[in-house]
GUNU-169661 format. One line per 8 residues: number of its first residue (from 1); their letters; for each residue x, y, z of N, C-alpha, C. Coordinates in steps of 0.02 Angstrom, whole numbers, plus 32768, in hexadecimal, padded with zeros to 4 digits. Layout:
// GUNU-169661
NUM> A> X,Y,Z,X,Y,Z,X,Y,Z | ...
This chain:
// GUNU-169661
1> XXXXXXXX> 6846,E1CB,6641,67FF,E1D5,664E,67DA,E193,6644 | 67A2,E17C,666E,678A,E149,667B,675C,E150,6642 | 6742,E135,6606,6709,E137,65E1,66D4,E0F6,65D7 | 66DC,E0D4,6619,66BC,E0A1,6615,667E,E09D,6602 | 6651,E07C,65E9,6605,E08F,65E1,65DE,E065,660A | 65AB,E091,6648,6595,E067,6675,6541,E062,6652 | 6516,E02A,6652,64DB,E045,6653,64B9,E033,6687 | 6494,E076,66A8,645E,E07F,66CC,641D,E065,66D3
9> XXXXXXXX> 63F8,E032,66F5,63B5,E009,66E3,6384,E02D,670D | 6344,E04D,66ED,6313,E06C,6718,62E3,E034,671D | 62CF,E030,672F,6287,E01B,674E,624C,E03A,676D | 6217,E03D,6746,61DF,E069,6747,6195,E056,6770 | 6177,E065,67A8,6138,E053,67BE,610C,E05C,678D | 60CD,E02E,6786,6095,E03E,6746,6071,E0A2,6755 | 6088,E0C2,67A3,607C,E104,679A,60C6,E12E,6791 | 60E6,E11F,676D,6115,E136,675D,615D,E152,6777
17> XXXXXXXX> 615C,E14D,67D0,6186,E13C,67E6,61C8,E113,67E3 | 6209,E12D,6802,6243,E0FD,67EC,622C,E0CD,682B | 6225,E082,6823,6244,E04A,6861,6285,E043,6863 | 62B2,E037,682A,62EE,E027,6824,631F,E051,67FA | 634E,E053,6813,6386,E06A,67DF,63DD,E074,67EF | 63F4,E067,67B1,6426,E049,67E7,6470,E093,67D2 | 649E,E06C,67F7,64D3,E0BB,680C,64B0,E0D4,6836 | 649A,E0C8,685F,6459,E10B,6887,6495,E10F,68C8
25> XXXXXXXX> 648E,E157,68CD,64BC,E15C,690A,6490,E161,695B | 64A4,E144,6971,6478,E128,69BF,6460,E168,69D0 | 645D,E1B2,69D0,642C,E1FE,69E6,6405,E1F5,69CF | 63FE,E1E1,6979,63BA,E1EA,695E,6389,E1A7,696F | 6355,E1C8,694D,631F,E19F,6946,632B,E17A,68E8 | 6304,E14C,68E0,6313,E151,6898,6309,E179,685D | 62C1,E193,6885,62A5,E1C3,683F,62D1,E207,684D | 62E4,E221,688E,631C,E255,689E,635D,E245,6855
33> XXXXXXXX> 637F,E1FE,685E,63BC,E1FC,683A,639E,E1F1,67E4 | 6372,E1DC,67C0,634D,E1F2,678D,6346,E22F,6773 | 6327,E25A,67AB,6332,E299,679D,6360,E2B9,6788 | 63AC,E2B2,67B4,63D6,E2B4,67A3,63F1,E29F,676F | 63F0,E262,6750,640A,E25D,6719,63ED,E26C,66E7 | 63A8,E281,66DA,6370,E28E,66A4,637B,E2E8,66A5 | 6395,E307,66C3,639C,E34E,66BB,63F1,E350,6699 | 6427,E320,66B3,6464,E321,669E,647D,E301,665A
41> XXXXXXXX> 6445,E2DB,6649,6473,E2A3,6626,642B,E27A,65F6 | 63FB,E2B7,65EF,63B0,E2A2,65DE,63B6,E273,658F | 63E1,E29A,6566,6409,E26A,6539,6417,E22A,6524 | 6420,E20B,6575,644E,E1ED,6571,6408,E1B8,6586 | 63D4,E1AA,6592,639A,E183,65A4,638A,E168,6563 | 6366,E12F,6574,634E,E114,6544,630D,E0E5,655A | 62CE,E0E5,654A,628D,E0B8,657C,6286,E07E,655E | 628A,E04B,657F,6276,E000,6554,622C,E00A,6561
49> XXXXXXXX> 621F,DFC7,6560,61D5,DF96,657A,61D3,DF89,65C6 | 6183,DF7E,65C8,6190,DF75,65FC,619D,DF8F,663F | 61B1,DFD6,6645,61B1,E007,667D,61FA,E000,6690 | 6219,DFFD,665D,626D,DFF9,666A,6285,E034,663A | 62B7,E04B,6647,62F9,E07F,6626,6324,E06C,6632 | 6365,E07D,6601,63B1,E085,6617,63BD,E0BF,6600 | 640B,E0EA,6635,6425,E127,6629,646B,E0F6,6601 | 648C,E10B,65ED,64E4,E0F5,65CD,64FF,E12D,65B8
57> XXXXXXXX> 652D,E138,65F6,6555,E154,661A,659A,E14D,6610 | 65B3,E184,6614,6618,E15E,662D,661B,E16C,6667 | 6638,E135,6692,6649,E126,66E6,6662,E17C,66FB | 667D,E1B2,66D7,669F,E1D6,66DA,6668,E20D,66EF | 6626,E20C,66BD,6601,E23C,66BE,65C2,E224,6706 | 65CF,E1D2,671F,659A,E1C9,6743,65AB,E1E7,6794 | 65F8,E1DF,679C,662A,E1EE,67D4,660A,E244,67E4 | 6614,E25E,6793,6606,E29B,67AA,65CA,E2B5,67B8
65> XXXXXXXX> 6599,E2A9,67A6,6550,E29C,67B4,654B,E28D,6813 | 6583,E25F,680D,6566,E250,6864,6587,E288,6880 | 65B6,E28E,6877,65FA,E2B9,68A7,65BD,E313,68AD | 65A1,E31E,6868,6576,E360,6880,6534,E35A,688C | 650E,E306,68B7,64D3,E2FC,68D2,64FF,E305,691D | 6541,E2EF,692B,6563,E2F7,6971,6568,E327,6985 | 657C,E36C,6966,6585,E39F,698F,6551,E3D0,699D | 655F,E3E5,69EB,651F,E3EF,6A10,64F9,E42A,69FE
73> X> 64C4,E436,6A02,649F,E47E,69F3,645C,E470,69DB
């Protein structure tokens, strides 16, 4: 099992919107894949300064995160 630890960099508009963030899988939008990880893995966030966050993750749990934003419905 892969337990690598990836961390995730958000980037925040001054209205609170995501601009950036990274792992983002090319369907979503950013604040779409945020969502996603803030309902899965809300835990796992942490907010700096500045209008920035990181998620820290294992590569294992981010794979799966994408693999059930992929399937259709």
């Amino acid at each position: 099992m892969n337990s690598q630890q990836v961390i995730i960099h958000v980037r925040f508009a001054p209205n609170g919107r995501v601009i950036q963030i990274s792992e983002r899988p090319a369907k979503l939008t950013p604040n779409q894949w945020f969502d996603v990880l803030n309902a899965r893995a809300s835990s796992a966030y942490r907010a700096l300064a500045r209008g920035r966050g990181i998620f820290q993750l294992s590569r294992t749990a981010i794979e799966a995160f994408k693999q059930e934003t992929a399937r259709p419905g």
